[in-house]
C-alpha positions in Angstrom: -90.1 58.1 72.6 -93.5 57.2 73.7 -95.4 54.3 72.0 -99.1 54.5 70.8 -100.6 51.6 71.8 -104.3 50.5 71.8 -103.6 47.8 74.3 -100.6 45.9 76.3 -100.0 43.3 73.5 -100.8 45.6 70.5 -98.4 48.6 69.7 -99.7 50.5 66.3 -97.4 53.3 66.2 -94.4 53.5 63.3 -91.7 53.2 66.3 -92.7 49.4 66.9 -92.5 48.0 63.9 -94.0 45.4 62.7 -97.2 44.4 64.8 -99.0 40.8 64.5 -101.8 39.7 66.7 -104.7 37.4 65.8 -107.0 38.4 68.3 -109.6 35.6 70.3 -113.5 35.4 68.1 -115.9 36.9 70.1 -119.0 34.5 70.4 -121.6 37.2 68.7 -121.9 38.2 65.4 -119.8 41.3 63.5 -116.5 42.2 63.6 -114.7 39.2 65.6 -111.5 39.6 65.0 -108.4 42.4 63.6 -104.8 41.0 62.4 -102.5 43.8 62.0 -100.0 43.1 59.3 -98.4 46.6 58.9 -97.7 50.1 60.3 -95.8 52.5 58.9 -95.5 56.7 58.3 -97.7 58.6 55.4 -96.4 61.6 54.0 -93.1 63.2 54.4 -93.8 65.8 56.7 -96.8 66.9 59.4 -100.4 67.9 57.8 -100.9 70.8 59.5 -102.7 71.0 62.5 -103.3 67.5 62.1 -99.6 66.4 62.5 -98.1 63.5 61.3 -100.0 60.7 59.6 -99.3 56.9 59.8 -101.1 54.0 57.8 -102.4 50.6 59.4 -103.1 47.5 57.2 -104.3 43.7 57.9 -107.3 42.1 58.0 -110.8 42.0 59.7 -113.0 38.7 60.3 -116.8 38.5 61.0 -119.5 36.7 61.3 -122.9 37.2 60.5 -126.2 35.8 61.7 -128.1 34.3 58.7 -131.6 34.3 60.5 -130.8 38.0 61.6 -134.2 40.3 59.7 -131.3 43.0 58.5 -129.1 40.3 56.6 -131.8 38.0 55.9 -131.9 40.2 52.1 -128.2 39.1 51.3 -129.0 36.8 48.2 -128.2 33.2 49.1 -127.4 33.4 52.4 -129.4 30.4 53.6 -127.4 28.5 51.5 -124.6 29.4 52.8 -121.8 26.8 54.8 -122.1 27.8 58.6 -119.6 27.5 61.6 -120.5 25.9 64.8 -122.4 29.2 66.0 -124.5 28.7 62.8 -122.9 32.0 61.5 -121.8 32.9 58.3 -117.9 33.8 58.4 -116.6 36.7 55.9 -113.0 38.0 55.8 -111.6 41.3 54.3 -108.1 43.3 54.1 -108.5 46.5 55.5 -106.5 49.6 55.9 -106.5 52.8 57.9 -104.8 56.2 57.2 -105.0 58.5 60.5 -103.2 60.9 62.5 -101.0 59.7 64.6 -102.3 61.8 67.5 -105.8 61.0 67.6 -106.8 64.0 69.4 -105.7 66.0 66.4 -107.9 64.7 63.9 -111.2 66.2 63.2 -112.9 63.1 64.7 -114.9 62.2 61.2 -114.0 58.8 59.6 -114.4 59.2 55.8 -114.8 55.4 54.6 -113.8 55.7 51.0 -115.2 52.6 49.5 -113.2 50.7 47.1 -113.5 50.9 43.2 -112.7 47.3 42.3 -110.5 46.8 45.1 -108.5 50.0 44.6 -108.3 53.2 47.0 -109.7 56.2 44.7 -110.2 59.4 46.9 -106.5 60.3 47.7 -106.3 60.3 44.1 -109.1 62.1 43.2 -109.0 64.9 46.3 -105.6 65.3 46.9 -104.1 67.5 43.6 -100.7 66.0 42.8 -101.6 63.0 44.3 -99.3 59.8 42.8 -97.8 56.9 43.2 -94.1 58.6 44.3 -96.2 61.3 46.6 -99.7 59.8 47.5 -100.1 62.6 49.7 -100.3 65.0 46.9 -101.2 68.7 48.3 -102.2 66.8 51.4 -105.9 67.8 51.3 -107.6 65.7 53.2 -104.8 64.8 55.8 -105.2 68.7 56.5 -108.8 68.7 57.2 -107.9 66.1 59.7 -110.1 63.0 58.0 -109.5 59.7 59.7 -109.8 57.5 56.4 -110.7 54.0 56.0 -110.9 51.5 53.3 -112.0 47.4 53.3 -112.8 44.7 50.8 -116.0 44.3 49.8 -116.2 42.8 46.1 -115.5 39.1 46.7 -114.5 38.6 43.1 -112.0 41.4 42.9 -108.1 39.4 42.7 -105.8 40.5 45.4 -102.7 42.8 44.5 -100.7 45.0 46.6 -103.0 47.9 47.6 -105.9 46.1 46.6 -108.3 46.0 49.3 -110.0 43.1 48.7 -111.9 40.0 49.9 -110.2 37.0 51.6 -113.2 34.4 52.7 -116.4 35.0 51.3 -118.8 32.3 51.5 -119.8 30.0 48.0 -123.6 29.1 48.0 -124.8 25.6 47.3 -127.5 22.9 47.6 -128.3 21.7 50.9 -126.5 18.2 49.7 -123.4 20.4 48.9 -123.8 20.4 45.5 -122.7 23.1 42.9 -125.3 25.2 42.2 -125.0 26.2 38.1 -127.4 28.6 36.3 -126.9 31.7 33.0 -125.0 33.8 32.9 -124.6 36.7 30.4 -121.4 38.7 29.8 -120.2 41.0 26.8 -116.7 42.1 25.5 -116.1 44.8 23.9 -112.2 45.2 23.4 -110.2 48.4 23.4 -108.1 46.4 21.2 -107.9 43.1 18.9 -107.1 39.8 21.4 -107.0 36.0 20.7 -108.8 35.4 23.8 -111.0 37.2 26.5 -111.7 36.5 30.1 -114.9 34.7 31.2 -114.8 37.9 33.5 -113.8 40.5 30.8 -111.7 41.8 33.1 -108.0 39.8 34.3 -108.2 41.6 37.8 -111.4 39.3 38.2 -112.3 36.2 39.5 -114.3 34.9 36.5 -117.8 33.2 37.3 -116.4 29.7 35.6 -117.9 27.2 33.4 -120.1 24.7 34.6 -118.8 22.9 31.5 -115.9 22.8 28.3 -118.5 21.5 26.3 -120.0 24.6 24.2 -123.4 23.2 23.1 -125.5 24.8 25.7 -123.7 27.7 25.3 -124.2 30.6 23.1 -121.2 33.7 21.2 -122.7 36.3 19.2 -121.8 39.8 18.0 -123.1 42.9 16.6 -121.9 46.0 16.3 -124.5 48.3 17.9 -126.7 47.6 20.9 -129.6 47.3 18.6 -128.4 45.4 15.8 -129.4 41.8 15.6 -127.2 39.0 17.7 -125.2 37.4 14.4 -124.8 33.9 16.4 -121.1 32.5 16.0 -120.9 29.0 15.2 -119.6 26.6 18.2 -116.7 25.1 15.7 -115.3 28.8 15.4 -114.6 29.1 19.3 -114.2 27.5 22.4 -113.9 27.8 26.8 -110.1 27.7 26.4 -106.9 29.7 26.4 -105.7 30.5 22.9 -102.1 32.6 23.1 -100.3 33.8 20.4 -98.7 30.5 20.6 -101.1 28.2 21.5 -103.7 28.7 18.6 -107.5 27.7 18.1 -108.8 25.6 19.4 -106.2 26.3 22.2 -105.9 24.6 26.1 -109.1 23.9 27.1 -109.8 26.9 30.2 -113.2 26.8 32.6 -112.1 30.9 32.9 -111.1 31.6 29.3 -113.3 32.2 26.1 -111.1 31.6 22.8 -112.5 32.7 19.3 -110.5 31.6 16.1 -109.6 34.7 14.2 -109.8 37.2 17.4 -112.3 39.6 19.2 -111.9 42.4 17.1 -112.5 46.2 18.4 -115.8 47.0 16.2 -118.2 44.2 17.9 -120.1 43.6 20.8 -119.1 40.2 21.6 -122.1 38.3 24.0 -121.3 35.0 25.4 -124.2 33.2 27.5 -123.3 30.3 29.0 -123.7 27.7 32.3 -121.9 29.0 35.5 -121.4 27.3 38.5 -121.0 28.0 42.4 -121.9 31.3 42.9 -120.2 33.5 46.1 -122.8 35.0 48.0 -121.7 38.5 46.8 -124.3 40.4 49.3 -122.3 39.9 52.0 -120.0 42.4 51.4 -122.4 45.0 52.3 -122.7 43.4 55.8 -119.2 43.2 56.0 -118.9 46.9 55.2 -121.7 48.0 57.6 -120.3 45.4 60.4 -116.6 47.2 60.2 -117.8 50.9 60.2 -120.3 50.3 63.2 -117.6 48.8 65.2 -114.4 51.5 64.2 -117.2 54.4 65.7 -117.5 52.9 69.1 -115.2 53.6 72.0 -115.5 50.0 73.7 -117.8 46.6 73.2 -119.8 44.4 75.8 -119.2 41.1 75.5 -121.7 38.1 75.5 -119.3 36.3 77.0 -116.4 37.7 79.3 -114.3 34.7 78.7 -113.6 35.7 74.7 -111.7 38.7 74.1 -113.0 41.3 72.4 -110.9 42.5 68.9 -109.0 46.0 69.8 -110.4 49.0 67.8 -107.8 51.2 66.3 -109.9 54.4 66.1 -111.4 54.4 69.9 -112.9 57.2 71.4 -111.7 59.1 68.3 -114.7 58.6 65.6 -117.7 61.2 66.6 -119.2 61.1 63.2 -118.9 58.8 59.6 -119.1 60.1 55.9 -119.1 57.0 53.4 -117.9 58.4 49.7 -117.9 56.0 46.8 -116.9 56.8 43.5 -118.8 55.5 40.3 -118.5 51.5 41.2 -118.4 52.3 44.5 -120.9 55.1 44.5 -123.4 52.4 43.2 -122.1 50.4 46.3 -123.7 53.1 48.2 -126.7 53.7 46.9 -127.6 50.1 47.0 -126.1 49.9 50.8 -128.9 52.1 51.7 -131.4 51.0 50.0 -131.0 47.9 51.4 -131.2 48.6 55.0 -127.5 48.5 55.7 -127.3 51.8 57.3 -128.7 50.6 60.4 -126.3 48.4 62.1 -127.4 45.2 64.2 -128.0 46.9 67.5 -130.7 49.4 65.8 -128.0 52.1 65.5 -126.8 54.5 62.3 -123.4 53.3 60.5 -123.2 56.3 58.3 -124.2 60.4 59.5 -123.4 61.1 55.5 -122.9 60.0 52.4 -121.7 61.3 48.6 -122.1 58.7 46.2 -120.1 60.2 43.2 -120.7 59.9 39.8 -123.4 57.3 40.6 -127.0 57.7 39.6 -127.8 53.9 39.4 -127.6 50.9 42.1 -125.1 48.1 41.7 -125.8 44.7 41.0 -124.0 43.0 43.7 -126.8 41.6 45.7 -127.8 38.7 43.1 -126.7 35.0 42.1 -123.4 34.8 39.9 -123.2 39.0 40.7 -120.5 40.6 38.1 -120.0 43.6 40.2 -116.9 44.6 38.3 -119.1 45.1 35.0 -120.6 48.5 34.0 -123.9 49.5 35.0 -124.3 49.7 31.5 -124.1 52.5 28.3 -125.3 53.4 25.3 -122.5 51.3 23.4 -121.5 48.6 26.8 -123.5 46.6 28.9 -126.9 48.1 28.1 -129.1 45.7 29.8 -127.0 44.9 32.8 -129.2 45.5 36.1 -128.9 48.1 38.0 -130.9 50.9 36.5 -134.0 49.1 37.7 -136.5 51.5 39.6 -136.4 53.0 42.2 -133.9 55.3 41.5 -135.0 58.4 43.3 -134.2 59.1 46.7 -137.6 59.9 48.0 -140.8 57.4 47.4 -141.9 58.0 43.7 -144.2 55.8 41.4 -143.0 53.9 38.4 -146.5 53.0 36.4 -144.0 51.4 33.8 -141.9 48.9 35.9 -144.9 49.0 38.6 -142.4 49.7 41.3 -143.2 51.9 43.9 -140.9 53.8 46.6 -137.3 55.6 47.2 -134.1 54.6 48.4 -135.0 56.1 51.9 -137.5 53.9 52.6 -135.7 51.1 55.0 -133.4 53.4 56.4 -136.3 56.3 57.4 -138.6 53.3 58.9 -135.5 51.9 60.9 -134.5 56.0 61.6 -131.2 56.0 60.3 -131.2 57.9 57.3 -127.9 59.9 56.2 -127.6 63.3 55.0 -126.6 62.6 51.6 -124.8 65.0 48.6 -125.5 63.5 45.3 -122.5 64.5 42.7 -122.7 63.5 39.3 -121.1 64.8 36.3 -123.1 65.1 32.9 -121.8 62.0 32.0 -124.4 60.4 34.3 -127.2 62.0 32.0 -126.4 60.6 28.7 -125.0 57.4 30.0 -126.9 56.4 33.3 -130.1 57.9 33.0 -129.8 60.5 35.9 -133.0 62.7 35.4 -134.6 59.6 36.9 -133.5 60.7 39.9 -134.9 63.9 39.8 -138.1 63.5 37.2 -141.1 61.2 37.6 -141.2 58.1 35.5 -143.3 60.0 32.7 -140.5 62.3 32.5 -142.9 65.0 32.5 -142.7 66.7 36.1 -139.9 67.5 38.6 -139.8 65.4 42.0 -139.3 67.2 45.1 -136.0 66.4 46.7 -135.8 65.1 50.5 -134.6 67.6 52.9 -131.7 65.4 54.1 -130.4 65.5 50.0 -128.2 67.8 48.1 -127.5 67.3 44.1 -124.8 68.9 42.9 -124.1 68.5 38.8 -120.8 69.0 37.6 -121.3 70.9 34.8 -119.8 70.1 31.4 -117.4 67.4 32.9 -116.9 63.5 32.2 -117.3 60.6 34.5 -115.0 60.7 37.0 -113.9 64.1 36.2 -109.7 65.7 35.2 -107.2 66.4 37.6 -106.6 70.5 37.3 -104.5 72.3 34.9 -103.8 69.2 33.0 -103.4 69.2 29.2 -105.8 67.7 26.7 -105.6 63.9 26.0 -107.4 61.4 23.6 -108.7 58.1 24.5 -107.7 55.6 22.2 -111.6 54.7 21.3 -112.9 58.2 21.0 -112.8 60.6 18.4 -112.0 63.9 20.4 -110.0 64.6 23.4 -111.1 63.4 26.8 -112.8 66.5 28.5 -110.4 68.2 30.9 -112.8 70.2 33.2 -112.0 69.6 36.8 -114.3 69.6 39.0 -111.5 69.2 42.0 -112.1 72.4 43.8 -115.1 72.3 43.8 -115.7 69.0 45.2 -113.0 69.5 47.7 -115.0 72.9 49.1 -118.8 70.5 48.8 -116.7 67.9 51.5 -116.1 70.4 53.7 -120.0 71.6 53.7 -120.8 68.2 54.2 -119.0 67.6 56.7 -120.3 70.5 58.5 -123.5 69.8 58.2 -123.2 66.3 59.7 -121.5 67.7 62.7 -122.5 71.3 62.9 -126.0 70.9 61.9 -124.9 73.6 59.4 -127.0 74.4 55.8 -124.9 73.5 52.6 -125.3 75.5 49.7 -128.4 74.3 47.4 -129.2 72.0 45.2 -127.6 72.9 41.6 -129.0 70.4 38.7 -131.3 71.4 35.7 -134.8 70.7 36.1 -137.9 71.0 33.4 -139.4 73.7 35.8 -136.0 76.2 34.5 -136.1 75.2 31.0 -132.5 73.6 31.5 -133.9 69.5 31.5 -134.8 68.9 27.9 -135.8 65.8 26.0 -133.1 64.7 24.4 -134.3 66.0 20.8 -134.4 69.4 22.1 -130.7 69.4 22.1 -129.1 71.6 19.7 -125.4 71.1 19.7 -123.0 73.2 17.5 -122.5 72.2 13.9 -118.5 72.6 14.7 -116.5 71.0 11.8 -114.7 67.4 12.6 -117.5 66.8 15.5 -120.0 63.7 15.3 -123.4 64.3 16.9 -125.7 62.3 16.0 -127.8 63.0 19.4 -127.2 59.4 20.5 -127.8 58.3 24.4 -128.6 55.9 26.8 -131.9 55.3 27.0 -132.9 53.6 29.9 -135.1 50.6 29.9 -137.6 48.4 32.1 -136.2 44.4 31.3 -138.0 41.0 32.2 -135.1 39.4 33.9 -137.6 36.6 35.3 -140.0 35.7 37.8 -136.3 35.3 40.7 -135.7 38.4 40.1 -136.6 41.5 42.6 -136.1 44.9 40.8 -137.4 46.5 43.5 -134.4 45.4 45.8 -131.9 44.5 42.6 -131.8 41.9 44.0 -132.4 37.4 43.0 -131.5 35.2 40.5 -131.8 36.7 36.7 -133.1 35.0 33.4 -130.6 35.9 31.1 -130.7 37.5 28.4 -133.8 40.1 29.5 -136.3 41.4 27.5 -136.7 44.3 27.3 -140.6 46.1 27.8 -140.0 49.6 28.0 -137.8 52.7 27.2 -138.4 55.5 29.0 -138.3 58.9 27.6 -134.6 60.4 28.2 -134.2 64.1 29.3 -130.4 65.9 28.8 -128.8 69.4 30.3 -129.4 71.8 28.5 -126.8 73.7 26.3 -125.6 77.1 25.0 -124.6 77.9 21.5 -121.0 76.8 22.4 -122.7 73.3 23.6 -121.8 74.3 27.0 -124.1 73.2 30.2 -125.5 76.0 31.7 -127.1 75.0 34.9 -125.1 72.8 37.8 -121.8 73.7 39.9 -120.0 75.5 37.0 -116.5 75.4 37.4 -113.9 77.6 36.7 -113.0 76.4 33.5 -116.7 76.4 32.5 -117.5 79.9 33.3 -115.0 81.1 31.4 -114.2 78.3 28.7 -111.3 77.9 26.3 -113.9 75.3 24.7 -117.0 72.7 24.9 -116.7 70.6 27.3 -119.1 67.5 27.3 -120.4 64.4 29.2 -120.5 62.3 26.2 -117.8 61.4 22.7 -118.2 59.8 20.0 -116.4 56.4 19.5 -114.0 56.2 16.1 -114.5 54.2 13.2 -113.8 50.2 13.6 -115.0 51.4 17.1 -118.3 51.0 16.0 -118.7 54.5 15.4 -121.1 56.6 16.0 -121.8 54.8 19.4 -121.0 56.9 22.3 -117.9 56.2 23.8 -118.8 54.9 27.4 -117.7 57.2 30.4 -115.5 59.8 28.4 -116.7 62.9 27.8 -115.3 65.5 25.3 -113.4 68.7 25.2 -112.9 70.5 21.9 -111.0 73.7 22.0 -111.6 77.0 20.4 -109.8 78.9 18.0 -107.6 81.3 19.3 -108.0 83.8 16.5 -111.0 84.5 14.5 -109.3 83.5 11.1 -108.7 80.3 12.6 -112.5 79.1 12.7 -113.1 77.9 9.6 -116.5 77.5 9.8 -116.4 76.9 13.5 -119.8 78.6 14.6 -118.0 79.3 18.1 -116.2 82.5 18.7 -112.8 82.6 19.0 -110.5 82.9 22.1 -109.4 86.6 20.9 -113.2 87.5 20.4 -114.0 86.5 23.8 -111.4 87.4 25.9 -108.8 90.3 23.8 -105.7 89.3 25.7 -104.5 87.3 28.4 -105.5 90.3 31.2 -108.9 89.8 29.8 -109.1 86.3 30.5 -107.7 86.5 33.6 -109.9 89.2 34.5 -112.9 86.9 34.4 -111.0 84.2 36.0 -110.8 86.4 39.0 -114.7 86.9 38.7 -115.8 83.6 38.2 -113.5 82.2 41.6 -114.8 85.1 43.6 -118.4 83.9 42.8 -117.6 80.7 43.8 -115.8 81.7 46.8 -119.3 83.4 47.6 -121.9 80.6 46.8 -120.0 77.8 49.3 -118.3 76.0 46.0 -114.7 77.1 46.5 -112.4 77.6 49.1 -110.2 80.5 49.3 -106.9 78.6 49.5 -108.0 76.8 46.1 -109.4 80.0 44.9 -105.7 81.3 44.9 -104.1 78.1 43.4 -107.0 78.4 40.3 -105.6 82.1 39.7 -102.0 80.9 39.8 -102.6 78.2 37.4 -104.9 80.4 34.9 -102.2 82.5 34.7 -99.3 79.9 34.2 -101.3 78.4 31.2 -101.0 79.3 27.4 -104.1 80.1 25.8 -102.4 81.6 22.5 -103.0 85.0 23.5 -100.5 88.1 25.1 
């Protein structure tokens, strides 16, 4: 059997096993070296016409030139330690799903950037998709995508899978001392704990304590956003580990926050306190940029002849680059561009496309003691957490609140390496993250017109991060209805396709879909009038979004610098929602199946329970409540029943049939998916014969 090898001392293929090589640094900055650590087959059979897949992991090196004009925005980077080049050095895992025949793939690398170190668009694109068949239905090893994944979040712990991270430079003084300064986190448990995480989060590297002593430091609580900070006193808790069996005070911790009696699930816990030696978090976006620019080229010229060169895995095989993100990650995105990352450090584009999902905000990893892990902040979690700073629209707009002026095109279309970009975001992203920003002037008052290298697509009447198809209804343990269950699978699946053909072909992809105040269908948020349905909370809470003082070192232009913490806040802006029908169902966006003909309301927003701090919104989970199924089971439901609707199951399924083949014909479904939605409709149980 032949062996696929990229060169005489490298062999890749599944046939040679294991294959190590740590490969000479190149004396120039980017990618300088690729250890392979692993090879092995994906999937039990071939994909078709793509064949058989195989998987590649190991880990990338770089280095970076700190006086460069592109990474001279990464926060701290002058104060970062320097090899003998007077580089910056970064390292990262990496891994690489491809076909195992080059020549069979479709030639796009689809760089699906990690969500806290994990993989997320198998998952979400592949139906079936698990931890016994990661391939699922195979979706996207059909099309023929060459995928690719790194680290990038240098406080994200290492676990198997977990792309992550493995040197990224700490900032200090020029004497090479710590450098300390505030930093702000909140807790908000799911459930009642002795202790918490300084990170909130044990898959995080916690920003640690300058100090054990507590006087500097501040713990409050209050149950809503808005209620005053009830300070607890520093003899009730302490930096230290508290178990069930090592009680308060506990073993003193410089990455643990102990409070005697428990966090308890009705408080928003914030702790302020002094950190110390901050990673220079920016450099992950470099990293990013650095590995993507070198996987699309077919060979490198050295500045020296003598060094050897690292072998790319993908050569001659990448003709065009899609980078997808996902919440977190989308965030990543948004921020990569607005930053100038785009354009690599020989002038040239890194990404032909991008679709930051479920992302209407930038992240915040590009500042001192960065919590990238954090949300970008909810009605109920994390409010005042930066990222929502403007701009936030993707052409140049004018903030007369914040006094910030331009789009997140502006680097990239001065450097000419703007992306074509689809914009997905479910409705979750309007009462939670602000997302008419994107599309509405700062007033709120007028709609913005939408760069002609940008699609928005709204999922309709679905949650952050959206429900796999045909599953049943489930309840988060926090929120008073069940989770929403729209998928918006299919439809996303058919949108990659289009945007991948317009990247390579050149060729249109169906319009924008999102409501706008010119169609009536973006409303301030008092205009919403939600169903009076018995057992539901509305109380027509959201997330307003805010402009916040975070000091004179701080940039909210870029998101970028060193924050004052906590902000202040100086102004709310007014907040605009999709509008709904009398079923409180969305009626502009990509409507999905399930949507156009509903067995309930589906919506981006629930209510949190009691000793949840109700009637807070419960962060990114939207909520589905179901119809009757016969009219004498309303009870003073105002919604019609599923008999009333539909008569029978034929009737449903009737519709079903209408609603696909409209979606078949507007670009939003693909025929093979088409069929599997009809097959499912009909296998479910909606009461009726």
């Amino acid at each position: 059997m032949a062996l696929h090898c990229f060169a005489p001392r490298i062999c890749l293929s599944t046939t040679c096993g294991l294959a190590l090589l740590m490969l000479a640094t190149a004396a120039r900055t980017e990618v300088t070296a690729i250890h392979y650590t692993s090879s092995s087959p994906f999937g039990a059979t071939a994909f078709g016409s793509a064949g058989v897949y195989e998987q590649l992991d190991g880990t990338v090196s770089g280095e970076i030139d700190p006086y460069d004009p592109s990474n001279q925005i990464i926060q701290d980077i002058e104060r970062a330690p320097r090899n003998q080049r007077g580089h910056v050095e970064y390292g990262m895992t990496f891994s690489v799903l491809k076909p195992v025949d080059l020549g069979k793939s479709n030639h796009t690398l689809l760089y699906d950037v990690v969500n806290r170190g994990n993989k997320l668009i198998p998952a979400f694109l592949n139906v079936g998709a698990s931890a016994a068949n990661p391939a699922g239905d195979g979706f996207l090893e059909k099309q023929g995508f060459i995928l690719v994944w790194s680290g990038w979040q240098a406080d994200a712990l290492p676990a198997t899978g977990r792309q992550t991270m493995t040197l990224v430079p700490v900032a200090r003084h020029k004497d090479g001392s710590s450098i300390t300064g505030e930093v702000r986190q909140e807790y908000t448990p799911s459930a009642a704990v002795p202790f918490e995480p300084l990170a909130g989060n044990a898959n995080t590297v916690p920003i640690e304590t300058a100090t054990l002593d507590n006087s500097t430091a501040t713990l409050t609580r209050r149950v809503h956003q808005g209620d005053p900070k009830e300070l607890i006193p520093r003899t009730q808790w302490a930096f230290a580990d508290c178990n069930a069996k090592n009680v308060f005070p506990g073993t003193p911790s410089t990455s643990r926050v102990c409070l005697q009696g428990g966090f308890d699930t009705n408080h928003i816990y914030e702790l302020v306190y002094t950190g110390k030696d901050p990673k220079v978090m920016g450099i992950g976006f470099a990293a990013t940029r650095d590995l993507v620019a070198f996987l699309r080229v077919s060979t490198r010229e050295d500045d020296d002849d003598e060094v050897s060169s690292p072998v790319n895995p993908l050569s001659g095989a990448v003709r065009s680059t899609i980078g997808f993100g996902i919440s977190q990650s989308g965030r990543f995105l948004r921020t990569f561009l607005d930053l100038g990352f785009n354009r690599d450090e020989k002038g040239n584009r890194v990404f032909d496309g991008l679709d930051p999902e479920i992302a209407s905000f930038r992240i915040s990893l590009n500042i001192r003691f960065a919590q990238p892990t954090r949300l970008a902040g909810t009605q109920h979690t994390e409010k005042q957490f930066p990222g929502q700073e403007s701009p936030t629209t993707w052409g140049a707009s004018h903030d007369r609140f914040s006094h910030v002026d331009g789009g997140l095109f502006d680097r990239c279309r001065r450097s000419h390496t703007c992306p074509k970009v689809f914009n997905t975001v479910s409705s979750t992203e309007y009462w939670q993250a602000g997302m008419s920003a994107t599309t509405v002037d700062a007033d709120g008052d007028e709609d913005l017109k939408i760069p002609e290298n940008v699609r928005i697509y709204h999922w309709a009447g679905t949650q952050h991060g959206g429900s796999q198809p045909a599953v049943a209804a489930s309840q988060n343990s926090t929120c008073e209805q069940f989770s929403n269950l729209n998928s918006y699978t299919y439809n996303f699946r058919a949108l990659l396709v289009r945007l991948r053909d317009w990247v390579v072909d050149g060729k249109k992809p169906p319009r924008s879909r999102y409501p706008t105040l010119k169609r009536g269908t973006l409303v301030s948020a008092d205009q919403i009038k939600f169903p009076k349905i018995p057992g539901v909370t509305f109380e027509g809470i959201f997330n307003s979004r805010q402009v916040l003082d975070r000091g004179p070192s701080f940039s909210d232009r870029t998101d970028s610098g060193v924050m004052e913490e906590p902000p202040a806040t100086r102004f709310t802006y007014r907040e605009l929602l999709p509008i709904v029908n009398g079923d409180g169902n969305e009626l502009d966006g990509v409507r999905s199946t399930q949507l156009r003909v509903p067995l309930g309301t589906y919506s981006g927003w629930n209510t949190r329970k009691p000793d949840f701090a109700h009637p807070d919104l419960c962060d990114l989970t939207g909520q589905y409540i179901p119809f009757a199924v016969h009219k004498a089971d309303r009870q003073g439901d105002p919604r019609l029943s599923v008999e009333q609707r539909y008569g029978s199951k034929a009737g449903y399924m009737q519709q079903v049939k209408e609603a696909v083949e409209e979606q078949v014909e507007e670009g939003l479904l693909l025929p093979g998916d088409a069929a599997t939605i009809i097959s499912q409709e009909q296998a479910r149980n909606i009461g009726l014969p």
